[in-house]
C-alpha positions as CSV (number, residue, x, y, z in Angstrom):
1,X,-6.2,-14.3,16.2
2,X,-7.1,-12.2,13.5
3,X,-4.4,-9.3,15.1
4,X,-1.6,-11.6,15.2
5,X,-1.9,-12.3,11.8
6,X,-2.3,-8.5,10.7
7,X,0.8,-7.9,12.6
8,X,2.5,-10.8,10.6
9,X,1.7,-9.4,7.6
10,X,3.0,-6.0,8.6
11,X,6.0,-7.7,9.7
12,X,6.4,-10.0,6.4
13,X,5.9,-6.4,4.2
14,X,8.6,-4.5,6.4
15,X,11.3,-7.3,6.0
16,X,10.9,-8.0,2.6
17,X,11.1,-3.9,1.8
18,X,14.2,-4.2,3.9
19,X,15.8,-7.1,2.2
20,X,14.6,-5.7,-1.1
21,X,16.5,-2.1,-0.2
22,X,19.8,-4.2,1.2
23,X,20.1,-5.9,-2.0
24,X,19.3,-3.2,-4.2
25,X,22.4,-1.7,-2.6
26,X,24.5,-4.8,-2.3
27,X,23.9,-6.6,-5.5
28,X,25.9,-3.6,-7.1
29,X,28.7,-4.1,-5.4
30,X,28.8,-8.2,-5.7
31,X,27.7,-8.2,-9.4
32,X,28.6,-5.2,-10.7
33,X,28.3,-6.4,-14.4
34,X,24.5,-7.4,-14.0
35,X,22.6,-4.8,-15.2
36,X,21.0,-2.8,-11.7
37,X,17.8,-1.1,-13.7
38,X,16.8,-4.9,-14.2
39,X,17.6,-6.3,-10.9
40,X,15.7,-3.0,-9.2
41,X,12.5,-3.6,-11.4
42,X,12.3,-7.4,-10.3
43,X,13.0,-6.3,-6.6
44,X,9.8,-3.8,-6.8
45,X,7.6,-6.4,-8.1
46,X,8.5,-8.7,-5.0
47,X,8.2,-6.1,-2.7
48,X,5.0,-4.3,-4.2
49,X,3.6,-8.2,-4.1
50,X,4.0,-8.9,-0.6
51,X,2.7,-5.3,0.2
52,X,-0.4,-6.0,-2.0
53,X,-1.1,-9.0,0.0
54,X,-0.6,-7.9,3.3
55,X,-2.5,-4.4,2.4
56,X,-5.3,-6.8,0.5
57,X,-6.2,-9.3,3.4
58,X,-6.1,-6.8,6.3
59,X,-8.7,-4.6,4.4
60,X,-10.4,-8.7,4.0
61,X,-10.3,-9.1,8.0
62,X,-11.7,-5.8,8.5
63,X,-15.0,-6.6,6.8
64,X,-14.8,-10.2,8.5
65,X,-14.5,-8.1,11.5
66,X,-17.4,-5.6,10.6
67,X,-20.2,-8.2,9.5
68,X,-19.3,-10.2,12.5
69,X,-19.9,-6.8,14.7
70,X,-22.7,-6.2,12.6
71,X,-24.0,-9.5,13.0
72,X,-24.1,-9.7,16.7
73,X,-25.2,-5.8,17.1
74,X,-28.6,-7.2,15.3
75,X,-29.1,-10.3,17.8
C-alpha cells in the first residue's frame, strides 16, 4: 500500500511540473499582456509545493517503514 501511494506522489509531482512548464510557455502566448515574471513565480510556488509534499511524506513512510522493520527484527 504504502508503494502505490509513493508512486502517486511521484506521479502527482511529475504532472504538476509538466502542467506548470506547459503553461509557463502557453500563458505567454494567450495573455501576452499579463506580466510572465509574475505568472512564473506563482507557477514555482505550486510546483515546489507539491514537490515538498510528495518529497516530505515519502521520507515519513520510510521511517514508518524502518520502525516497523525495526520493530519486528526485535520480536
Amino acid at each position: 500500500m504504502n508503494e502505490e501511494r509513493q508512486v502517486n506522489d511521484f506521479l502527482l509531482t511529475m504532472s504538476f511540473s509538466l502542467f506548470g512548464m506547459l503553461l509557463i510557455f502557453g500563458l505567454g502566448f494567450v495573455f501576452p499582456t499579463v506580466n510572465p515574471y509574475v505568472v512564473i513565480k506563482w507557477i514555482v510556488i505550486v510546483c515546489a509545493v507539491v514537490f515538498a509534499y510528495s518529497t516530505l511524506m515519502y521520507i515519513v513512510r520510510m521511517f514508518k517503514m524502518l520502525k516497523k522493520g525495526s520493530k519486528s527484527a526485535k520480536k
